[in-house]
C-alpha positions in Angstrom: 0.0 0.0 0.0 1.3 3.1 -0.9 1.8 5.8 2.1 -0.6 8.9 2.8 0.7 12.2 2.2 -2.5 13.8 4.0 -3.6 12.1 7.2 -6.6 14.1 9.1 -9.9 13.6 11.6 -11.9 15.9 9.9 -13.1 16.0 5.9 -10.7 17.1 3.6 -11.4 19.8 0.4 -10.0 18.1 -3.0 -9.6 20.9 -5.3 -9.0 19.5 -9.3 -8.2 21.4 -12.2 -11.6 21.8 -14.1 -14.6 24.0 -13.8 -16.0 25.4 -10.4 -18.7 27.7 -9.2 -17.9 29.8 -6.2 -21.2 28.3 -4.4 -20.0 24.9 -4.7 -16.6 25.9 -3.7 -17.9 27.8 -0.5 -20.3 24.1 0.3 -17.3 22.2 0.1 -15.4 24.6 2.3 -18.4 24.8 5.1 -18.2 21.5 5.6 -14.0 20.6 5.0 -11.8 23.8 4.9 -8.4 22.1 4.7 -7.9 21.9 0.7 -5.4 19.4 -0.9 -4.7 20.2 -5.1 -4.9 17.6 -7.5 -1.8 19.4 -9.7 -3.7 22.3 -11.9 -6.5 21.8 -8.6 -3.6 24.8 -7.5 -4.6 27.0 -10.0 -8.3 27.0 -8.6 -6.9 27.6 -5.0 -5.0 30.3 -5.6 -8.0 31.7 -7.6 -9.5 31.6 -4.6 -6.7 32.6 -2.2 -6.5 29.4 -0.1 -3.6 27.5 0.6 -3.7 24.3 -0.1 -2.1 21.8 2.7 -0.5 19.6 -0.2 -0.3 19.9 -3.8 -0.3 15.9 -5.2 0.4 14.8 -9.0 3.1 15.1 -11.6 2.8 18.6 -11.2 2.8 19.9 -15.1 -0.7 22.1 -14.9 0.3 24.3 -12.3 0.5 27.8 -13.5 4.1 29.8 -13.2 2.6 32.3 -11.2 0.6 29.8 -9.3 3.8 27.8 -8.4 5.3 31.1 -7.4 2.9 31.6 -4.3 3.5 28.1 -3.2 6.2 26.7 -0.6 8.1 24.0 -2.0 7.1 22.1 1.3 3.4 21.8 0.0 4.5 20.1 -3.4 4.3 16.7 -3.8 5.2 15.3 -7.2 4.2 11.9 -8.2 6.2 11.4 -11.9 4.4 8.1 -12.9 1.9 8.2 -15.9 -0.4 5.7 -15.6 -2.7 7.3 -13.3 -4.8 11.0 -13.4 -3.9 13.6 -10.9 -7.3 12.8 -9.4 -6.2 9.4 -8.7 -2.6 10.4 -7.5 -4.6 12.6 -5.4 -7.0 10.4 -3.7 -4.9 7.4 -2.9 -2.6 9.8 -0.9 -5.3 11.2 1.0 -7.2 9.5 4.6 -10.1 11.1 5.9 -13.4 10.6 7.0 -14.8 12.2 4.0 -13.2 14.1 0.7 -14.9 16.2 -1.3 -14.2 17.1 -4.4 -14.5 19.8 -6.3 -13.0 20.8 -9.8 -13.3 17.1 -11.2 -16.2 18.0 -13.7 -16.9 20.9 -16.1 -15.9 21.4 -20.0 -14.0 18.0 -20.7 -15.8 15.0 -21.3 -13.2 12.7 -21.0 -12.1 14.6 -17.6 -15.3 13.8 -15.8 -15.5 10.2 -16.9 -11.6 9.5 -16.0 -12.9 11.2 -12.2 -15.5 8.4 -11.9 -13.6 5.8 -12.8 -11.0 6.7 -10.1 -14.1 6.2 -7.7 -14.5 2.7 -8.7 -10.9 2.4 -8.4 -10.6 3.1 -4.5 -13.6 2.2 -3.0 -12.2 2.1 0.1 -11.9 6.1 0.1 -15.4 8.0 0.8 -15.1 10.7 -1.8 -17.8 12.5 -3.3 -17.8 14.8 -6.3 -19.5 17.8 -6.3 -20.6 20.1 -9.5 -22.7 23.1 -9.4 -26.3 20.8 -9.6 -25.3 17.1 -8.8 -23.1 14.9 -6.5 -21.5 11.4 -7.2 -20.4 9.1 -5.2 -19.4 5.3 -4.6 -22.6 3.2 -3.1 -21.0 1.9 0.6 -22.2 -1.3 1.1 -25.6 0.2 2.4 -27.0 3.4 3.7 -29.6 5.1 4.3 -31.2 8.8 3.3 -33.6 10.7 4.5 -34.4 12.8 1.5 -37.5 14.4 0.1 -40.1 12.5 -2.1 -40.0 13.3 -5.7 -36.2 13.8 -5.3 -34.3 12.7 -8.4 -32.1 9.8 -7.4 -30.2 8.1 -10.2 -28.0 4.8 -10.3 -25.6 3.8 -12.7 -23.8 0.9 -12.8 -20.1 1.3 -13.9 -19.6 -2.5 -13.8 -22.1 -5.8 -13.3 -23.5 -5.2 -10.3 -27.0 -6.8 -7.9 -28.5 -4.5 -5.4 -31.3 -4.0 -2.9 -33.7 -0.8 -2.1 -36.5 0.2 -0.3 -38.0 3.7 -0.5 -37.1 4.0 -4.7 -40.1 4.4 -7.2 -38.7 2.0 -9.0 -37.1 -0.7 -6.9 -33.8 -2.6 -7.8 -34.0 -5.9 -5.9 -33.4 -8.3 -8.5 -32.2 -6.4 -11.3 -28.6 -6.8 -12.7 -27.3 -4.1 -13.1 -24.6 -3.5 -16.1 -23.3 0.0 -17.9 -23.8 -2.1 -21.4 -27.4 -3.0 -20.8 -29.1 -2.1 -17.7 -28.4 1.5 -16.0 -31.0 3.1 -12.9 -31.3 6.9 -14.0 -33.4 8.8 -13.5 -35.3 6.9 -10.4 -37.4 9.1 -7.9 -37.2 9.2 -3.7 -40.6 7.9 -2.3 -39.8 7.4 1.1 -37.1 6.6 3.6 -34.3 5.2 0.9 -32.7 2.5 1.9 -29.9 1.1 -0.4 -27.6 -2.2 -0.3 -24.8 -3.0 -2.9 -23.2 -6.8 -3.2 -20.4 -5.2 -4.7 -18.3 -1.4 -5.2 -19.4 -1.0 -8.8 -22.3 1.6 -8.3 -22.3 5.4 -8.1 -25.2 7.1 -6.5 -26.1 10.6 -8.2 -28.2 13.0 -6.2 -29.0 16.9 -6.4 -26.5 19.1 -4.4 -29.0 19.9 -1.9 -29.0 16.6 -0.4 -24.9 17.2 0.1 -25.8 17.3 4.3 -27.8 14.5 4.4 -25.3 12.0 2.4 -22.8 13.0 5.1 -25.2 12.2 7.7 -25.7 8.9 6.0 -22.0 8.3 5.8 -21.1 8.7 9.6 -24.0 6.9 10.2 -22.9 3.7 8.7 -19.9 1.2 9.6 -20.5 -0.4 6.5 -16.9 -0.1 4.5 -15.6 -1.3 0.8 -12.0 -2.9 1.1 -9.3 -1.5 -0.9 -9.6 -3.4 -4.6 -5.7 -5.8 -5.2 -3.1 -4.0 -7.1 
């Protein structure tokens, strides 16, 4: 296993290199104001005139001027190339919660590379957060207390079974599978309920329910293990 850079008690502030809205900025910040950069991530923080605690990737995206305000103690270059900043990021990283902001906007490719790295370490309870949506790893269960009618969309990023209560639609028995069955698009109809047989599924839900997923989160023991390298 390789070691943490970033060790904390308390939820940690990822900041990425894409698009962000100062309102989702300011949410992530209310709840974790220690900020980690994933590389360009910098860029954003110093936007915003906050000092990042670490700066984590190969470091080629960080402005000059950027890389001017920050002490060398806070860099933390990781050369190797078969990994995204993201994923350089989050490996290095233990606490409680991350959120992270940044990791969607413009680039296509960008935002499905950032979802990918979820499935990659579903031991890490991250969530991204974009200026109308969150995503995040399914734990092995949880449960939300969310209003009815609220959007609440599955999808599947490899085979995966499942178990709900509280959904519109329910999922017991369906396999799930990103080639030929997905759960968009589903609607809240009472206290949700949700179990997962395996890490495979991310949970997408309106920003506004950002509070109660954390809620859920501390309220649960229920943990993925780190996937074999």
């Amino acid at each position: 296993m390789k070691p943490h850079i970033v060790h904390s008690s308390e939820p940690i502030a990822l900041f990425g290199g894409g698009d962000a809205d100062q309102i989702t900025i300011a949410r992530a910040l209310e709840i974790a104001p220690t900020v980690v950069a994933a590389d360009g991530g910098a860029n954003l923080a110093v936007l915003h005139n906050i000092q990042p605690k670490a700066v984590i990737g190969d470091l080629d995206s960080i402005h000059a001027d950027t890389l001017a305000k920050l002490p060398d103690d806070v860099l933390f270059k990781i050369e190797e190339q078969d990994s995204t900043d993201f994923d350089k990021a989050l490996r290095s990283i233990l606490a409680p919660i991350i959120l992270a902001v940044g990791f969607t906007g413009a680039r296509l490719d960008h935002q499905l590379a950032a979802l990918t790295t979820l499935i990659c370490h579903p031991e890490k309870r991250c969530l991204i957060l974009g200026p109308l949506d969150l995503v995040f790893l399914a734990p092995p269960n949880m449960q939300l207390d969310l209003p009815v009618g609220t959007i609440a969309s599955l999808f599947p990023m490899a085979p995966v079974t499942g178990r709900s209560s509280g959904l519109r639609w329910p999922i017991d028995g369906i396999s799930f599978s990103p080639a030929n069955r997905i759960g968009t698009s589903n609607e809240v109809s009472g206290p949700l309920h949700l179990e997962f047989d395996s890490p495979n599924m991310l949970v997408i839900l309106p920003m506004t329910a950002l509070d109660q997923v954390i809620a859920a989160f501390a309220l649960t023991d229920a943990h993925w293990t780190a996937r074999a390298e």
